[in-house]
C-alpha positions as CSV (number, residue, x, y, z in Angstrom):
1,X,74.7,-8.7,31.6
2,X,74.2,-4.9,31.8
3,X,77.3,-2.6,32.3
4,X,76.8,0.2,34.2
5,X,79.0,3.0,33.5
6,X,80.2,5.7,36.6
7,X,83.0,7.7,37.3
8,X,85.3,8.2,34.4
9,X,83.5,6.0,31.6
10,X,84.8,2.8,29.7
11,X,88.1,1.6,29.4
12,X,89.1,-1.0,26.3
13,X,89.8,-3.7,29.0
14,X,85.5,-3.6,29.1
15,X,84.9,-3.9,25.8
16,X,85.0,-7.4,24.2
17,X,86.8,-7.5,20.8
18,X,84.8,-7.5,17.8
19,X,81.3,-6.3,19.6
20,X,81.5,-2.8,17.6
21,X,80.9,-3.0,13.9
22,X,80.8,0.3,11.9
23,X,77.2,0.3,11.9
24,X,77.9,1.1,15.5
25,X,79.9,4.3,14.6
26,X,78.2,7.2,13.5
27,X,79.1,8.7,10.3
28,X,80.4,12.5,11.6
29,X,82.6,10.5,14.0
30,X,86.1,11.7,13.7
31,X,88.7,9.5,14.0
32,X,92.4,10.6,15.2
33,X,95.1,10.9,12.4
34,X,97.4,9.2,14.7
35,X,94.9,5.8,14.9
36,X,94.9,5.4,11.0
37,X,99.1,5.9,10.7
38,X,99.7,2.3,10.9
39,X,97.8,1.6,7.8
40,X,100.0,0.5,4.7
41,X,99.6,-0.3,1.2
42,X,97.6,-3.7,1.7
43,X,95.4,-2.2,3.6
44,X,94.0,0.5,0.8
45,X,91.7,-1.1,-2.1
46,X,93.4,-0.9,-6.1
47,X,93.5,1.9,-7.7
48,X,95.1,3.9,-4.4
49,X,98.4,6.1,-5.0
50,X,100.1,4.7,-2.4
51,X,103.8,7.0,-2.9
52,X,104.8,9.8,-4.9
53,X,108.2,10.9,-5.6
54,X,108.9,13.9,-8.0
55,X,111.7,15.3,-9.4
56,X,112.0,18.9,-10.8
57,X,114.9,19.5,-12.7
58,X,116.0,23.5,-13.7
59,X,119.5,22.7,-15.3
60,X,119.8,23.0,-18.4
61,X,120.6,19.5,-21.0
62,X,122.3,20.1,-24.3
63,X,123.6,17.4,-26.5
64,X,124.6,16.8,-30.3
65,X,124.2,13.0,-29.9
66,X,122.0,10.8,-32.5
67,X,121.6,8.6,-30.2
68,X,119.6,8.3,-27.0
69,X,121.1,9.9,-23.7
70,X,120.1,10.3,-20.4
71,X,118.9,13.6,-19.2
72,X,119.1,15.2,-16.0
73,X,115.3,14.5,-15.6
74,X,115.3,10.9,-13.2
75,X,113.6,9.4,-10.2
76,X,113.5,6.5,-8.1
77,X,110.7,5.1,-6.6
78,X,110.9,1.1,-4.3
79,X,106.7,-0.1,-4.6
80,X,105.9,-1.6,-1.2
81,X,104.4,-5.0,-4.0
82,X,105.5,-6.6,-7.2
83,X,101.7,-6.4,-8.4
84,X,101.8,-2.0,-7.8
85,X,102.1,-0.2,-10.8
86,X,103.5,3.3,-11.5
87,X,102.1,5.6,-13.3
88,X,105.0,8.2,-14.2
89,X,104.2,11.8,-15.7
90,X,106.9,13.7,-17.5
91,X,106.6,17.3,-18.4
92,X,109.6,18.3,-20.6
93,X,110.7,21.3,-23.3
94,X,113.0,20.3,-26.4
95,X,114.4,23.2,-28.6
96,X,116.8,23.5,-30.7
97,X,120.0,25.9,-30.5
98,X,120.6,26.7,-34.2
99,X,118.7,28.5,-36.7
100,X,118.3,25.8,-39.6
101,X,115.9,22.4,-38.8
102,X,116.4,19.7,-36.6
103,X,114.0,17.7,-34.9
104,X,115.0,15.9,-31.5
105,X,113.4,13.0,-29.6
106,X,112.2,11.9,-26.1
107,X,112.0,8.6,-24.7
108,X,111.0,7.3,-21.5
109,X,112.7,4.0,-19.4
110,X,112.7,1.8,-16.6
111,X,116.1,0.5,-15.1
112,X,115.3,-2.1,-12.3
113,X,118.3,-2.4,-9.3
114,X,120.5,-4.7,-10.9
115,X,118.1,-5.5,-14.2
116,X,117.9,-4.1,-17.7
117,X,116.8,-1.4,-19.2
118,X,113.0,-1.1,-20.7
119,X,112.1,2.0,-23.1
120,X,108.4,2.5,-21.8
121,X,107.3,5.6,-24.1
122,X,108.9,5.3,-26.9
123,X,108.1,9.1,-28.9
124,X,108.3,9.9,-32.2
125,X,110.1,13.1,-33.8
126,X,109.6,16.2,-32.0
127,X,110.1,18.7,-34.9
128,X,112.4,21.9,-34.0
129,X,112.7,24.5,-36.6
130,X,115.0,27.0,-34.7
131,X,115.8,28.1,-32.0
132,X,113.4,30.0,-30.8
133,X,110.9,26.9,-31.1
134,X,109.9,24.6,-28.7
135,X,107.8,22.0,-28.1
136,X,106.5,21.1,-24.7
137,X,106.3,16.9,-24.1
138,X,103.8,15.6,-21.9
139,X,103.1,12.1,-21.0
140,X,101.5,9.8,-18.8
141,X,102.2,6.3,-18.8
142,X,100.8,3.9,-16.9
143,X,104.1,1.1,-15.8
144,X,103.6,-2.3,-14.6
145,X,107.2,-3.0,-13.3
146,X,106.2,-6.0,-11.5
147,X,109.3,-5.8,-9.2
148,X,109.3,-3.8,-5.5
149,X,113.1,-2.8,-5.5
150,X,114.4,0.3,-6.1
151,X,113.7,1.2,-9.6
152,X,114.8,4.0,-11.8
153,X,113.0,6.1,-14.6
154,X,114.8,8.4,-16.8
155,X,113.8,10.5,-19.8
156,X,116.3,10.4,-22.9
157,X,116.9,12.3,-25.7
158,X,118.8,12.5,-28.9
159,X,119.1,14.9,-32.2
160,X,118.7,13.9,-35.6
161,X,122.0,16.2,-36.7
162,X,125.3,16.1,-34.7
163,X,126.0,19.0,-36.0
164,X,122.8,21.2,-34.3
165,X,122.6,21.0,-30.6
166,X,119.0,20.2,-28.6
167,X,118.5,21.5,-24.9
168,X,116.3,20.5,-22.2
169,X,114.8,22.1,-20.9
170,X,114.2,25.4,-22.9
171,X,115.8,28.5,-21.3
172,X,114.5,28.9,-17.9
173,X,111.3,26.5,-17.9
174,X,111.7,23.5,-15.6
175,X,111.0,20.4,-16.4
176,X,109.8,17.1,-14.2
177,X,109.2,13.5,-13.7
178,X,106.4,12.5,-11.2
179,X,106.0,8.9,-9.8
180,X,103.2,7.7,-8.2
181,X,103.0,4.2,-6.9
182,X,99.0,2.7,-7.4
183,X,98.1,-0.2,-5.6
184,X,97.3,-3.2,-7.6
């Protein structure tokens, strides 16, 4: 049966569902941004960042500690599926606040809400010969936490001599921890 179309066009009430396929739309067609806001996370292939969260931290960190502490440089992110991964970039500055050698190190973990902690990146020495040296730390790590509650990374440091002091980051550079949730 034909439709005939007058007056103010088609309404949805006259079109049967599942009768246009996108072969039927034409490629320059713009669709509204407010028809696509209901899409979520299952409906985007792997591979899609679905969430970001960063976290830019200016304050200075100091410590003398030989062991690993937490820094000032955290984030949180809650992936909408245990099968998501997170791929977590931290860009960092150690140096070291004395004039005689130290080296310090960098590690990266993952705290699950009410789990334990996991070391993900796991550095080796970052070598400091004074303080006016500094090494920049970048990494990428690609996390599969396999949990969708609220999950912390932090980025920890330590000093290999109590006695000489390491800061994050160095003098006015910040530093920061980006988290991007991929679907899986």
């Amino acid at each position: 049966m034909a439709i005939t179309i007058s007056g103010s066009g088609i309404t949805s009430a006259n079109i049967a569902d599942d009768t246009i396929v996108n072969s039927d739309i034409n490629s320059s067609a713009a669709i509204a941004q407010s028809k696509t806001a209901s899409l979520v996370g299952g409906d985007l292939p792997t591979g899609s960042v679905l969430q970001v969260v960063n976290h830019i931290e200016g304050s200075s960190f100091s410590t003398t500690s030989t062991s690993l502490v937490d820094t000032n440089l955290t984030a949180n992110i809650t992936p909408s599926s245990t099968s998501s991964k997170v791929y977590v970039l931290v860009n960092a500055q150690l140096s070291g606040s004395n004039t005689t050698y130290v080296y310090g190190q960098m590690t990266v973990t993952r705290t699950p809400s009410g789990g334990s902690t996991t070391t993900i990146s796991d550095n080796p020495r970052i070598d400091l010969y004074s303080q006016y040296n500094h090494h920049v730390y970048s990494v990428g790590i690609l996390d599969s936490p396999g949990d969708a509650g609220v999950i912390t990374y932090k980025v920890k440091v330590r000093t290999s001599n109590a006695s000489q002091q390491i800061d994050c980051p160095h003098y006015l550079n910040d530093c920061s921890i980006t988290l991007m949730e991929i679907a899986g």
